[in-house]
MOPAC internal coordinates of N, CA, C and O (Angstrom, degrees):
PM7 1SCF
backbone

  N    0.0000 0     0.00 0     0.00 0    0    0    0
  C    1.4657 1     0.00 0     0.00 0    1    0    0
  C    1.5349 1   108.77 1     0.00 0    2    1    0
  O    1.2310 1   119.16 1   -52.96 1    3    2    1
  N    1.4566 1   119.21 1   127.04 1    3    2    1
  C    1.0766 1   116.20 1   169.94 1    5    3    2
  C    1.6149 1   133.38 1   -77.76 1    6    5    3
  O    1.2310 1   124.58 1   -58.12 1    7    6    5
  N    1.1584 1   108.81 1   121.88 1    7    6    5
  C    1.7433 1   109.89 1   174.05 1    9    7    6
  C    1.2518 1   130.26 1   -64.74 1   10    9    7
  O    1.2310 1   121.54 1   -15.19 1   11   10    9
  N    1.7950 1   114.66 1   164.81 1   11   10    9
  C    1.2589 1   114.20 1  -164.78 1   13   11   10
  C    1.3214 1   113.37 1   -53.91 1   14   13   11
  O    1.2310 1   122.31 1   144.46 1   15   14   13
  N    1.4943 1   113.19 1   -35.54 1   15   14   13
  C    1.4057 1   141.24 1  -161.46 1   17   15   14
  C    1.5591 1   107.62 1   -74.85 1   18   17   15
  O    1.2310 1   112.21 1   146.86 1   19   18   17
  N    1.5445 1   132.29 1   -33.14 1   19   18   17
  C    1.0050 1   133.19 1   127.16 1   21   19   18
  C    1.2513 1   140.85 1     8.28 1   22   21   19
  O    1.2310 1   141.63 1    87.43 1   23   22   21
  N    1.4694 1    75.62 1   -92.57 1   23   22   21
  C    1.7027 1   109.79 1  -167.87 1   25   23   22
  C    2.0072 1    97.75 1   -59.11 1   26   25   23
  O    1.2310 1   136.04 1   134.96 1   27   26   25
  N    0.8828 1    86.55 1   -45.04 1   27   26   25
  C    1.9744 1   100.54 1   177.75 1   29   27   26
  C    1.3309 1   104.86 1   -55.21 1   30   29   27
  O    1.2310 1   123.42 1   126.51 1   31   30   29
  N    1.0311 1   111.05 1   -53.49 1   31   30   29
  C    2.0598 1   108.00 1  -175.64 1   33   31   30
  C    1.9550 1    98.19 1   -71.17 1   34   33   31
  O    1.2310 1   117.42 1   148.08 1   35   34   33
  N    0.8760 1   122.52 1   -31.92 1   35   34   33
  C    1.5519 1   123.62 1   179.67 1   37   35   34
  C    0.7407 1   119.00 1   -49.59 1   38   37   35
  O    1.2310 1   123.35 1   119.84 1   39   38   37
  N    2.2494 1   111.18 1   -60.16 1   39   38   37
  C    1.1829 1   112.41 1  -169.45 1   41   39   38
  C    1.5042 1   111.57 1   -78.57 1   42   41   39
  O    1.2310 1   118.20 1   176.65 1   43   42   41
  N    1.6655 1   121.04 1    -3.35 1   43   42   41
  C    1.4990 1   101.49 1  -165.33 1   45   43   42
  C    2.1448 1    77.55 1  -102.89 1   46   45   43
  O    1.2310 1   110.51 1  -176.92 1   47   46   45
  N    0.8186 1   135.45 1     3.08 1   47   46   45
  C    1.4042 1   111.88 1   170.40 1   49   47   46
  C    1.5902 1   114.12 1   -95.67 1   50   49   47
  O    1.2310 1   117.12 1  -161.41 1   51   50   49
  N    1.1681 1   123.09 1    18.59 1   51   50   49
  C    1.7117 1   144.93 1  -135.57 1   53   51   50
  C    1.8307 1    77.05 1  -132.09 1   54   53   51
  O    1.2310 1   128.42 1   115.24 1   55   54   53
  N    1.6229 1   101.39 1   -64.76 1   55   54   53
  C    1.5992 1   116.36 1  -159.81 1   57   55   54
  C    1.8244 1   105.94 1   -68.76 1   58   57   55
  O    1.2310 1   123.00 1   128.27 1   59   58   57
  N    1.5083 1   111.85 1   -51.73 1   59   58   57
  C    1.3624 1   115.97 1   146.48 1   61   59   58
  C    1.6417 1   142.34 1   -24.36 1   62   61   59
  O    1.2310 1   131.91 1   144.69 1   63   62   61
  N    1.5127 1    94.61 1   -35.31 1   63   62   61
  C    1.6211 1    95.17 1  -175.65 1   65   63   62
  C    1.4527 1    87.54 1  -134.96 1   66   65   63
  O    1.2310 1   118.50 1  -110.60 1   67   66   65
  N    1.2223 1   120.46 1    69.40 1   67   66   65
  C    1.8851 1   133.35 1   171.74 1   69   67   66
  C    1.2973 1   109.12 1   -74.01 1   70   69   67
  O    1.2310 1   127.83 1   128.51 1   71   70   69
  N    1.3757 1   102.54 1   -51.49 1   71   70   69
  C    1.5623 1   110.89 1  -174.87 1   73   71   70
  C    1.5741 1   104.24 1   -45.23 1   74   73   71
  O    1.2310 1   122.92 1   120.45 1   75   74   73
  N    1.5342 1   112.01 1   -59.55 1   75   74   73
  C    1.1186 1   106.73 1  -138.37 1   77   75   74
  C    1.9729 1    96.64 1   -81.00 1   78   77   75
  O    1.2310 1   127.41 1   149.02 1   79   78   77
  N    1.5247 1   103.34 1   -30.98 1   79   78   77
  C    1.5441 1   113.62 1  -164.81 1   81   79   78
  C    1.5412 1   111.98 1   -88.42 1   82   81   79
  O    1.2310 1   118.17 1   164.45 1   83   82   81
  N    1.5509 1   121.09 1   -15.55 1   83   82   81
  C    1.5053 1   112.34 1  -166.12 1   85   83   82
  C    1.5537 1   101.26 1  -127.01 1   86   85   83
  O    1.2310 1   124.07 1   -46.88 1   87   86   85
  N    1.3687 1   109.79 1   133.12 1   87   86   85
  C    1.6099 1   115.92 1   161.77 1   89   87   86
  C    0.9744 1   120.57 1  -134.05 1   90   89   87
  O    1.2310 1   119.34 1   -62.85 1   91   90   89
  N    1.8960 1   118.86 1   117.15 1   91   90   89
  C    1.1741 1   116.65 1   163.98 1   93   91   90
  C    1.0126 1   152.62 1   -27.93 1   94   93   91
  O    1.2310 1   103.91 1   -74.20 1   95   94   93
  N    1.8064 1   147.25 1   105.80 1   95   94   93
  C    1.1887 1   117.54 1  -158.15 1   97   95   94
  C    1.8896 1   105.10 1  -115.99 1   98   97   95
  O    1.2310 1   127.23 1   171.01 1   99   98   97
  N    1.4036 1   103.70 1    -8.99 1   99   98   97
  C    1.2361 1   123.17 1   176.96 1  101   99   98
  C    1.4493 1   116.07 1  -158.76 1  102  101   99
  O    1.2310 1   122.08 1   -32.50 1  103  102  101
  N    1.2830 1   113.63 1   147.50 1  103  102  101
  C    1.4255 1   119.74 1   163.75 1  105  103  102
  C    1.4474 1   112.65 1  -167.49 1  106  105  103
  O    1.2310 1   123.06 1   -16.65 1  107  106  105
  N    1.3247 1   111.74 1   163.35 1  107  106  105
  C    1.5954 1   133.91 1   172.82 1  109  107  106
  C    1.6527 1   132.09 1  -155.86 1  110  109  107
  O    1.2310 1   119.89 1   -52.89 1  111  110  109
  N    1.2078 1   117.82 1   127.11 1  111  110  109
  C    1.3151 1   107.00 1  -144.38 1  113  111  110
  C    1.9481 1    80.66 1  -155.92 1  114  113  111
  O    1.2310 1   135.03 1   -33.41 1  115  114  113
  N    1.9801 1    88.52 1   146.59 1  115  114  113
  C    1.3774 1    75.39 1  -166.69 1  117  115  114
  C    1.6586 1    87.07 1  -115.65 1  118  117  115
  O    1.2310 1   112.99 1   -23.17 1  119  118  117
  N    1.0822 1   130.86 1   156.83 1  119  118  117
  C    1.5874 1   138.02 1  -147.14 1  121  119  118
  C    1.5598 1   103.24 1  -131.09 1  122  121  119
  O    1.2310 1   127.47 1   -75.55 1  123  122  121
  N    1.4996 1   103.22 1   104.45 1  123  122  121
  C    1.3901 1    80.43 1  -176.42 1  125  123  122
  C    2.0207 1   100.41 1  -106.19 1  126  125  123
  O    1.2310 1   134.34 1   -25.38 1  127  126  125
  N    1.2325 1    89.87 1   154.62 1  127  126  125
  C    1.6303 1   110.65 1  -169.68 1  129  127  126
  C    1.4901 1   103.17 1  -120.40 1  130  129  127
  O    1.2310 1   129.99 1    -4.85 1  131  130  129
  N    1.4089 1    98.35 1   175.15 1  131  130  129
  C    1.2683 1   126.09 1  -172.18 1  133  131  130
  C    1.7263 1   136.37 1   -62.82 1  134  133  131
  O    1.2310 1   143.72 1   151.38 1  135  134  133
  N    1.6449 1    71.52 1   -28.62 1  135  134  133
  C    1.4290 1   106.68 1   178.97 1  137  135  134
  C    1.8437 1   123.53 1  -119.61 1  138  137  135
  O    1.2310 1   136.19 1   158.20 1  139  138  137
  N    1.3963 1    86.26 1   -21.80 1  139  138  137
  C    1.4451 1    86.89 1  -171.02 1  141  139  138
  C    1.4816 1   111.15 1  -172.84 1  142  141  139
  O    1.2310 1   113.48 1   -30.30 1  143  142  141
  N    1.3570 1   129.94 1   149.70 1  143  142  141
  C    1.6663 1   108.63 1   170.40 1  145  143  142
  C    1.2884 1   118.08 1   -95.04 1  146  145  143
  O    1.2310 1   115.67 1   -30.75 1  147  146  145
  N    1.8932 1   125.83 1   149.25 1  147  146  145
  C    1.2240 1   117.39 1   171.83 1  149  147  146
  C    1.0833 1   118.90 1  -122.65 1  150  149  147
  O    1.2310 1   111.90 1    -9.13 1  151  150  149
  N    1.3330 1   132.88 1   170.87 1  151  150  149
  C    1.5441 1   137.77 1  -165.92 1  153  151  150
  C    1.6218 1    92.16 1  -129.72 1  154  153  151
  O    1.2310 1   133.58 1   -64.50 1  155  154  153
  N    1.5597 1    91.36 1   115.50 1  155  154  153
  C    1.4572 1   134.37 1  -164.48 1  157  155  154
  C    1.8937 1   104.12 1  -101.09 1  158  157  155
  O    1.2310 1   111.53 1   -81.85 1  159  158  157
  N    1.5914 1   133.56 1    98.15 1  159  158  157
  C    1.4946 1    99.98 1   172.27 1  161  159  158
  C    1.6141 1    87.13 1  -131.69 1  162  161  159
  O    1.2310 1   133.21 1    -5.77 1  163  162  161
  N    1.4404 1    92.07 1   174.23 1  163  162  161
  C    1.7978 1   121.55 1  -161.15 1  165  163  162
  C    1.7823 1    99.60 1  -125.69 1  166  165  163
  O    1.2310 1   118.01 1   -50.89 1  167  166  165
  N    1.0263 1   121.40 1   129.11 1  167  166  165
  C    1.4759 1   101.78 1  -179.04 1  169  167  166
  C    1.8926 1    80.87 1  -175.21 1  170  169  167
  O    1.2310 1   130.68 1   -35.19 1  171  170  169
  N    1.8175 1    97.00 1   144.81 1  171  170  169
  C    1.4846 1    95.85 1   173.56 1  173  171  170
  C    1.5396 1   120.27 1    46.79 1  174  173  171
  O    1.2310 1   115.64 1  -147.85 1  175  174  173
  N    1.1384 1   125.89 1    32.15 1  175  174  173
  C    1.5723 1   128.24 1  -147.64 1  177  175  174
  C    1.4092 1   124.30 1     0.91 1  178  177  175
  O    1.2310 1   136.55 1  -107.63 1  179  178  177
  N    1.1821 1    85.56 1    72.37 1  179  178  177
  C    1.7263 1   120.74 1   162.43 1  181  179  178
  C    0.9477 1   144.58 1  -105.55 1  182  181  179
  O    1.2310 1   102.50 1   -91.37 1  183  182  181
  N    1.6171 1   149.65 1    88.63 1  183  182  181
  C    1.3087 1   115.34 1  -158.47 1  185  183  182
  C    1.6902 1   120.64 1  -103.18 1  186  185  183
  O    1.2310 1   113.22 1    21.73 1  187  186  185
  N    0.9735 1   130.43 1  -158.27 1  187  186  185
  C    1.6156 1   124.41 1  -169.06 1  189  187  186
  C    1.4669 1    97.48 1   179.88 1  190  189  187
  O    1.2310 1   122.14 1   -61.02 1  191  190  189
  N    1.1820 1   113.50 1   118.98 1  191  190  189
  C    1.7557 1   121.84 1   165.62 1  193  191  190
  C    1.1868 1    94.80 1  -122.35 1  194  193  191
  O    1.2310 1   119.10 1   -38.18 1  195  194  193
  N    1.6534 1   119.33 1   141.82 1  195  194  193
  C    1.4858 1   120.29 1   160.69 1  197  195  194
  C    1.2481 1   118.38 1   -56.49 1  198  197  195
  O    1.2310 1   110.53 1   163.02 1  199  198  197
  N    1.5635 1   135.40 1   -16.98 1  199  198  197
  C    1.5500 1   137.71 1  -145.68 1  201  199  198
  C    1.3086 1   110.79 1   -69.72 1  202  201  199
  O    1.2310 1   116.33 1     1.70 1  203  202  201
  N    1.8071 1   124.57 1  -178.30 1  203  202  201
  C    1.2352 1    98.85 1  -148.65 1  205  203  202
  C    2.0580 1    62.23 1  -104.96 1  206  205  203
  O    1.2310 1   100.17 1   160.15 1  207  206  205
  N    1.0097 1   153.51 1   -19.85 1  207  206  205
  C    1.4277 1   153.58 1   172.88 1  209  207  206
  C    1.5289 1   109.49 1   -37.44 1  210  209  207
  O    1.2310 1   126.11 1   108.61 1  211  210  209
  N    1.6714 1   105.87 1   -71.39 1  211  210  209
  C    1.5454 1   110.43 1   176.75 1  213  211  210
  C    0.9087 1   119.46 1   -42.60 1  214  213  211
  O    1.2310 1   114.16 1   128.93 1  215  214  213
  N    1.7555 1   128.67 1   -51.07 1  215  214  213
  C    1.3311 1   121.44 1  -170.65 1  217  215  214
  C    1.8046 1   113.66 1   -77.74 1  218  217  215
  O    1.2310 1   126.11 1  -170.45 1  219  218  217
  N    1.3805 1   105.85 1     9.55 1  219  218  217
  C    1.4286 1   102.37 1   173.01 1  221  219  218
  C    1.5564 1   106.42 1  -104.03 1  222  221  219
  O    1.2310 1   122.86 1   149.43 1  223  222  221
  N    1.1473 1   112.12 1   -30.57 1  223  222  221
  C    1.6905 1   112.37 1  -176.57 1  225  223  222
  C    1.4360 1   120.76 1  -131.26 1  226  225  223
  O    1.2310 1   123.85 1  -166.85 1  227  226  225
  N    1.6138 1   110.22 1    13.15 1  227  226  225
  C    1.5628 1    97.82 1  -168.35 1  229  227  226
  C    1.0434 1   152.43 1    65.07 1  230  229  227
  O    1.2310 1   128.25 1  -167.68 1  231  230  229
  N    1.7706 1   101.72 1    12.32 1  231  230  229
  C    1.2822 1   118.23 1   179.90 1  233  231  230
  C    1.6713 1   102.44 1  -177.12 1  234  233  231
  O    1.2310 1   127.48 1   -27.51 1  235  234  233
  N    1.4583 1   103.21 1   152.49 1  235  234  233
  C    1.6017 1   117.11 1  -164.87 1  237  235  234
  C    1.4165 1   115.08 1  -146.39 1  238  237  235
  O    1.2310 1   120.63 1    -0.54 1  239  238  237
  N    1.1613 1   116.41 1   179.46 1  239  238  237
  C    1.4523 1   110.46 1  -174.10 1  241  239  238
  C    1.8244 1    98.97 1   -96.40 1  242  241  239
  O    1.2310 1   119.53 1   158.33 1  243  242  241
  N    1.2401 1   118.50 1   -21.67 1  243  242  241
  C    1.5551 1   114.58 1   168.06 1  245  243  242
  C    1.0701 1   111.88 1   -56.63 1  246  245  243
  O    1.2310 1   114.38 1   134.36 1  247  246  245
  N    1.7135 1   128.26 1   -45.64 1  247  246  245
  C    1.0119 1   131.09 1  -165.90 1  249  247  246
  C    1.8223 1   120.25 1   -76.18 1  250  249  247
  O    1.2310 1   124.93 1   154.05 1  251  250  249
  N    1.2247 1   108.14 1   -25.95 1  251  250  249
  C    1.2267 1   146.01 1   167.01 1  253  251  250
  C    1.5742 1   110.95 1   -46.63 1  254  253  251
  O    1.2310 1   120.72 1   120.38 1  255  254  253
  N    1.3527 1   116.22 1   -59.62 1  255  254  253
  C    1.4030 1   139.01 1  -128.02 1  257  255  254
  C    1.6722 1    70.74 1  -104.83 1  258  257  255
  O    1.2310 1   115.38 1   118.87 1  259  258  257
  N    1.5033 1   126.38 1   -61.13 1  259  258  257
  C    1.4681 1   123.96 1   171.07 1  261  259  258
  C    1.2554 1   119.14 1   -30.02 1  262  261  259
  O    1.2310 1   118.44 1   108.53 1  263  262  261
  N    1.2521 1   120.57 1   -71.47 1  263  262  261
  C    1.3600 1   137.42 1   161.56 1  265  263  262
  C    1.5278 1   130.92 1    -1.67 1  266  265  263
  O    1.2310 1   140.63 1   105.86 1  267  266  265
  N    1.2652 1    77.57 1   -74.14 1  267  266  265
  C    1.5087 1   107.43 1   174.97 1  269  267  266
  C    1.8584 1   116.09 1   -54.75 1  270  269  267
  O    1.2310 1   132.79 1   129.51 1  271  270  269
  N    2.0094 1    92.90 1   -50.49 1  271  270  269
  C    1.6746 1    76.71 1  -165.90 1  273  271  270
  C    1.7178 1    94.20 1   -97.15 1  274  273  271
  O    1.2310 1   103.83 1  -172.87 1  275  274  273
  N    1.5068 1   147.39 1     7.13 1  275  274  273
  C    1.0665 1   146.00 1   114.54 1  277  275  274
  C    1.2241 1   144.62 1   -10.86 1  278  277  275
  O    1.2310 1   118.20 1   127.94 1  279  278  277
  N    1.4200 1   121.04 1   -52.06 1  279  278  277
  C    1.6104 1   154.41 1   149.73 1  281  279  278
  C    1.4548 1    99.36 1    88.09 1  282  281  279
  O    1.2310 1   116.19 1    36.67 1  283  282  281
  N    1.5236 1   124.85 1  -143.33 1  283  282  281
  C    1.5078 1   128.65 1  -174.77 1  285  283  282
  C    1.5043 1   121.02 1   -93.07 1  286  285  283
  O    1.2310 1   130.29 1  -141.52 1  287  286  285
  N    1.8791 1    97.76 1    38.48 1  287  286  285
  C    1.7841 1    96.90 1   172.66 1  289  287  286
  C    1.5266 1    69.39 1  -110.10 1  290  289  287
  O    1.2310 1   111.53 1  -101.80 1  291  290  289
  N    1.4326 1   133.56 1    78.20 1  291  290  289
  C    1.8675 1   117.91 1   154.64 1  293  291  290
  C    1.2300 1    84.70 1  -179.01 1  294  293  291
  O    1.2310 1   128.17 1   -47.79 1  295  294  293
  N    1.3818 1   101.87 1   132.21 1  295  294  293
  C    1.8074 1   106.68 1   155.94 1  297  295  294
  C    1.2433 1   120.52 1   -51.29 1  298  297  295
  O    1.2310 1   111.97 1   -31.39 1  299  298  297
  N    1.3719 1   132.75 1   148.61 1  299  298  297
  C    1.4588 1   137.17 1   178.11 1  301  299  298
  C    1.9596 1    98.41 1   -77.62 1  302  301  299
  O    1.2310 1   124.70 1   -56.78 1  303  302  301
  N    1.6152 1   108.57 1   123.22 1  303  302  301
  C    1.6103 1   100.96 1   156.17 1  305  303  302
  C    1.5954 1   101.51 1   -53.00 1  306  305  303
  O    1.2310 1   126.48 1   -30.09 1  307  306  305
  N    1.8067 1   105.14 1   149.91 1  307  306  305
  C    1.3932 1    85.42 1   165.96 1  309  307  306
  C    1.7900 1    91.20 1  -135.47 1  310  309  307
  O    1.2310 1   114.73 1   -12.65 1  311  310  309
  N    1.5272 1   127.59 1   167.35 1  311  310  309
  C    1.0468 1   162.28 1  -171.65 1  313  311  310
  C    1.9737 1   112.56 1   -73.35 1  314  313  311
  O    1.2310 1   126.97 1  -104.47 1  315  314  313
  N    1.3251 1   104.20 1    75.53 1  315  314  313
  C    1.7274 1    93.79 1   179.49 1  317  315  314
  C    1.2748 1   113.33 1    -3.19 1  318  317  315
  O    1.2310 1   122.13 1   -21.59 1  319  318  317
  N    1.3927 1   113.53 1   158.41 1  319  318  317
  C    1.1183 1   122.47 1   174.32 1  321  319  318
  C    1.7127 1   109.14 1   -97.35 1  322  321  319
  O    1.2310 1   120.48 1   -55.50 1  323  322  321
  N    1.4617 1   116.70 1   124.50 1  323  322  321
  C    0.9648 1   130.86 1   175.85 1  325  323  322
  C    1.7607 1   117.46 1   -30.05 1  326  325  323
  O    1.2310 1   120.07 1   -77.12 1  327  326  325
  N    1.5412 1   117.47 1   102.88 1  327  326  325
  C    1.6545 1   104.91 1  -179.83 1  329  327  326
  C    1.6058 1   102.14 1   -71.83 1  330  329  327
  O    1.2310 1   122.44 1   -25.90 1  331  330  329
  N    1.2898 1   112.93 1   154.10 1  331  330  329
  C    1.6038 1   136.37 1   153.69 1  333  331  330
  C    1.5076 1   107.99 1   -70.78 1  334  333  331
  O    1.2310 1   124.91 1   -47.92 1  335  334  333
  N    1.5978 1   108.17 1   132.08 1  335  334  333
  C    1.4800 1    90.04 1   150.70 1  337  335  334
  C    1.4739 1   121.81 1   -87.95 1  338  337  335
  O    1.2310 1   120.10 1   180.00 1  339  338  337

């Protein structure tokens, strides 16, 4: 039978190697801001912020800030690609 003490060294070598062992397949998280709160979800690696930012470019600093403390179990939002005139 495994112990608590175990189970503790597991989960932080589990938490250690995230990148390589965990991928998001959904999430929702509600973000609260400075100004206002937003509803943040992850699905199909997709992301979606209500903000009035995201819906101009597809990407935000909420979404960002997820990202980040999430790591590489989530696709990165990414930033249109700059048109030429």
């Amino acid at each position: 039978m495994y112990s608590a003490e175990s189970r503790i060294i597991k989960a932080k070598q589990y938490f250690d190697e995230r990148d390589e062992r965990m991928q998001i397949e959904s999430f929702t998280c509600r973000f609260v801001g400075e100004h206002s709160h937003h509803l943040i979800k992850y699905q199909e690696q997709d992301w979606n912020c209500d903000c009035e930012e995201f819906a101009l470019t597809r990407v935000c600093a909420h979404v960002m800030a997820i990202e980040k403390m999430l790591g590489a179990g989530v696709t990165l939002a990414m930033l249109p690609a700059a048109s030429t005139p």
